[in-house]
N, C-alpha and C positions, 0 to 999 in steps of 0.2 A: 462708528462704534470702535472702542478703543479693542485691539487685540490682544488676549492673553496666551501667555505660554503658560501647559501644565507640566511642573513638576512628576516626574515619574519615578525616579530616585535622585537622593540629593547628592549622594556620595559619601565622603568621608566628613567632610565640612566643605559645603560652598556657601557663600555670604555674596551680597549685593557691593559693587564696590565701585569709586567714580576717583577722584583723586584728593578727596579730604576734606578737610577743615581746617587751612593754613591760618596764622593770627590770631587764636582761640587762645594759646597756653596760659594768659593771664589771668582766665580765667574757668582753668581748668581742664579746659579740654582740650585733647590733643590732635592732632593732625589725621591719624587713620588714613584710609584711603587704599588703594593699591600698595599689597607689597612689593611687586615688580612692579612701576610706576611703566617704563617701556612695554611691558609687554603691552599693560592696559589701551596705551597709548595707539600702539601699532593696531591693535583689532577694532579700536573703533574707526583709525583710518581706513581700514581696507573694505569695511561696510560705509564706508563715505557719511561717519557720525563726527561732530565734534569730540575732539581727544578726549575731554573730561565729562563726555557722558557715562554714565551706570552702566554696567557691564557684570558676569559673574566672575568670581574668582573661587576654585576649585581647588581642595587641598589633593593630589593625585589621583585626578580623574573620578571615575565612577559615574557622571553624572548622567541623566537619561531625561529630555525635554520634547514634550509631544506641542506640536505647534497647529494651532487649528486654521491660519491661513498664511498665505505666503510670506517670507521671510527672507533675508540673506543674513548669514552669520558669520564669523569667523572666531578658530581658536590659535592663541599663541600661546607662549612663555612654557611648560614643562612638556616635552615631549609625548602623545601618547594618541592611540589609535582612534579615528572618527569614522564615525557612518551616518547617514542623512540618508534616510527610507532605506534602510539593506543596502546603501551606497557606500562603498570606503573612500574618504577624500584624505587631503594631505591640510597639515597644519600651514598657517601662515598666509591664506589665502581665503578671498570673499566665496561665499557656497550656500548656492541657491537651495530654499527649505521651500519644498509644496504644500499645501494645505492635509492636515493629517499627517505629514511625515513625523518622525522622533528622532532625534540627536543623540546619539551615544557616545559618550568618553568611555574608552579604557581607562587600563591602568597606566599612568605617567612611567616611564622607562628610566627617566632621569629628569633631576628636580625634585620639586615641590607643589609648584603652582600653576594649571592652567587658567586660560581668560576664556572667556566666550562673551562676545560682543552681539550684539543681535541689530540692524539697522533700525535707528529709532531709539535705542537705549531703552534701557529697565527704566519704565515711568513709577518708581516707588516714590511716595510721599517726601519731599526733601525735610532735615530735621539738622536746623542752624546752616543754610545756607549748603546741606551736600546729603547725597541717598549714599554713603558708606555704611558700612556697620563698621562700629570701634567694639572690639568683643571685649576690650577691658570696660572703655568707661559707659556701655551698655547703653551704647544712642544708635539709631538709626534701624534700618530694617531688621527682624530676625532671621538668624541663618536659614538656609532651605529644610525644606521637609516635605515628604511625600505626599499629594494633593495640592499644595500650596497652587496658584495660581501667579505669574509675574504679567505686570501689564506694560504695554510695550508705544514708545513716547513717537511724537511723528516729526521732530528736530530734526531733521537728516541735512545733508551737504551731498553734493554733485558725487556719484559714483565715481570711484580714484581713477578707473580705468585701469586696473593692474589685474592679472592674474594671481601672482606669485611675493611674497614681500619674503627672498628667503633670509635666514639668520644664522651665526655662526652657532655652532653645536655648544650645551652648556659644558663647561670642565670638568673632569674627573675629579679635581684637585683646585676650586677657584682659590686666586688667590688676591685679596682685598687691598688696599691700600688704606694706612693709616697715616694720619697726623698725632702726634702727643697731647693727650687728654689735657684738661685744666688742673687735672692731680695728680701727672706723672710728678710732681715729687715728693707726693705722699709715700710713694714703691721706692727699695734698695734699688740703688746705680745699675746694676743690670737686669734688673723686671722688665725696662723696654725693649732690651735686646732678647732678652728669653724672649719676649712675645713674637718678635719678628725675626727668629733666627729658628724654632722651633713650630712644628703644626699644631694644631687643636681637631678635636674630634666633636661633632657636633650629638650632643646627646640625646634621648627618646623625649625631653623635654625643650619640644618646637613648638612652637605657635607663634599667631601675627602677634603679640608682647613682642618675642625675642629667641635666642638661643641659648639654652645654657652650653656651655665648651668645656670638650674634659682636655686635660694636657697637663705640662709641667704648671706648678706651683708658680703667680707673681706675687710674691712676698712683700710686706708693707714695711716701711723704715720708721715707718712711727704708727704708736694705736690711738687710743680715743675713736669716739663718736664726729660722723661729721654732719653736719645740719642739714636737711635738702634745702638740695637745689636744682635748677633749670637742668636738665632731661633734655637730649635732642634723638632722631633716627642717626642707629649707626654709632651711638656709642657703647664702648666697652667698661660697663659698672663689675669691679670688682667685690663681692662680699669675704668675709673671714674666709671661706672655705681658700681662698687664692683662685678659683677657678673662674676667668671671665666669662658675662653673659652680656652679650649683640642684641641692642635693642633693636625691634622693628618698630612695623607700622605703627601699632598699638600699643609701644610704650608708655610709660607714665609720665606726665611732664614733670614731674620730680622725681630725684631719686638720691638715695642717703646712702650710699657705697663710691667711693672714689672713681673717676672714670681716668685710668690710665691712658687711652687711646680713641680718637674717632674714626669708625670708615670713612671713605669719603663719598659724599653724593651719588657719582658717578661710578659709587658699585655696590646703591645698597640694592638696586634690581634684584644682582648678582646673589648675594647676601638674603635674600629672601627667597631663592632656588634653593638653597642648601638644607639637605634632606638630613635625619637621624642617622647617626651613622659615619655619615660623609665627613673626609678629612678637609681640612680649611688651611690657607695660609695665609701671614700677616705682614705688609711692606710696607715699612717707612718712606713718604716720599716727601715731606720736609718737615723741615720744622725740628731735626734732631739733634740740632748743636745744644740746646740749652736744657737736655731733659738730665745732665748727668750732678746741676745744680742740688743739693742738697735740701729737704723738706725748712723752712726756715724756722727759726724757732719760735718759742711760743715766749712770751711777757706778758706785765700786767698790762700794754696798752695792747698788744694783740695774741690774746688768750687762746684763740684756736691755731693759729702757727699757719694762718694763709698769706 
C-alpha cells in the first residue's frame, strides 16, 4: 500500500516541486521546477532519492506534515526551526519520521525557500514528463492545503551514509553575477554600470515568476515597442518604469521588455533566497567590452533597430 503524508498546515505557499520541464519553450511551456535547484538536489541526496525526484518547496516555513508510517526526511535551502515528534533536529541532514509523528517548519530566519524531501519522493501524478507546479502557466500539482493527502513513491537509492551535508550560511547582501542581456544597447552607455556599480532592493512583489527591484533608474536610449521574444531564468526584463525585474523559475518564456542583463546559472539558487526587503547586488563577469556600442539604427531594411 502506497503511503501518504497528511497535510496539517500548508504554510505560506508550498507547492510540489522536482526539477522542471526543460525543452518545452517551443511550445509554450516553461521550465518550472525548483527555485533553488541545489537545495532540491541536496535533500533528495541525503534521503538516498534520485536528485530530480518530487519534493516540497516552502515559501518560509510554516509547514506541519503528520506521517502515518515511517519515513526519513530532510529539509534544506532557507534556514528555519524543525521538530519530528516534539524532537528539534538540525537542517541539512537525513531524520528519521515514526509512524504518527508530525513535521514542523518554523518560520525561515533567512531566505525564502525551504525543501523537504521525503525518501521515496512525492508520487503526484507527472504532467508532461515532471510533478512541478508552474504557478504561472497552471500545470502540475496544486499548491498545499490543509487535509490534502501527498502519496509517497518507492524509487529510492542506497542510503548516503552521511549524517550532516553542512552549507555555507545564505548572505545578508547576495551578490549575483551577470552577463550583458541581448538589449544592453537598447539602455544609455551607463545603464549597465548603474546596474552593477549600484544595489537594488527586492520588493513585497516576489514570487516563483520573479523579482520586481526597486533602485536607481536604468534609462532606455531609444523607445518604441519591442516584439517578444525568448524569456530565459535569471534574466533581467526592464519595463518603462526603469526598475528591473529577475525572472525565476516560473517565468514566462516570452517576454516584451528589454533584458539588459542575465544572472548567471550558477546563482539563480542564490537568486531565489532573496526575500522582500532584502538588498541585492549586481557583477559583471564578462562579456563588458561591447555593451558601450550604441542601439543601431533603425532603416527601411531593418525597421526595429536590432
Amino acid at each position: 500500500m502506497t503511503a501518504k503524508i497528511e497535510v496539517l498546515r500548508p504554510g505560506v505557499l508550498t507547492t510540489v516541486q522536482d526539477l522542471g520541464r526543460p525543452g518545452l519553450a517551443a511550445i509554450g511551456v516553461g521550465r518550472s521546477g525548483a527555485a533553488d535547484r541545489g537545495s532540491l538536489r541536496l535533500a533528495n541526496r541525503l534521503v538516498g532519492n534520485p536528485e530530480g525526484h518530487a519534493a516540497l518547496e516552502c515559501v518560509l516555513g510554516g509547514l506541519a506534515l503528520r506521517f502515518p508510517a515511517p519515513a526519513t526526511v530532510a529539509v534544506t535551502g532557507a534556514p528555519c526551526s524543525i521538530t519530528v515528534g516534539g524532537r528539534a533536529f538540525g537542517p541539512g541532514s537525513p531524520i528519521p519520521v515514526g509512524p504518527g509523528d508530525e513535521l514542523v517548519l518554523g518560520m525561515a530566519s533567512h531566505g525564502l525557500r525551504c525543501y523537504v524531501a521525503v525518501r521515496g519522493g512525492i508520487d503526484v501524478p507527472a504532467v508532461l514528463g515532471a510533478r512541478a507546479t508552474d504557478t504561472l502557466g497552471k500545470l502540475g500539482p496544486p499548491a498545499l492545503s490543509a487535509g490534502m493527502t501527498l502519496p509517497v513513491g518507492q524509487q529510492v537509492l542506497p542510503h548516503p551514509g552521511v549524517d550532516l551535508a553542512p552549507r555555507a550560511p545564505l548572505p545578508d547582501v547576495p551578490v549575483l553575477r551577470v552577463t550583458p542581456g541581448p538589449r544592453v544597447s537598447w539602455f544609455v552607455p551607463e545603464a549597465l554600470s548603474t546596474l552593477v556599480s549600484t544595489g537594488y532592493v527586492a520588493t513585497a512583489d516576489v514570487d516563483r515568476v520573479g523579482v520586481r527591484l526597486d533602485g536607481p533608474v536604468l534609462s532606455r536610449a531609444r523607445g518604441g515597442e519591442l516584439p517578444p521574444e525568448a524569456a530565459v531564468p535569471g534574466a533581467l526584463q526592464v519595463p518603462p518604469s526603469g526598475q528591473p525585474i529577475l525572472f525565476l523559475a516560473d517565468h514566462p518564456v516570452t517576454g516584451g521588455y528589454p533584458v539588459i542583463a542575465v544572472v548567471e546559472e550558477a546563482d539563480l539558487d542564490l537568486a531565489a533566497q532573496v526575500r522582500p526587503g532584502q538588498r541585492v547586488l549586481f557583477r559583471l563577469v564578462s562579456g563588458g567590452g561591447g555593451w558601450l556600442t550604441p542601439a543601431p539604427p533603425t532603416s527601411p531594411e531593418n525597421p526595429r533597430g536590432f
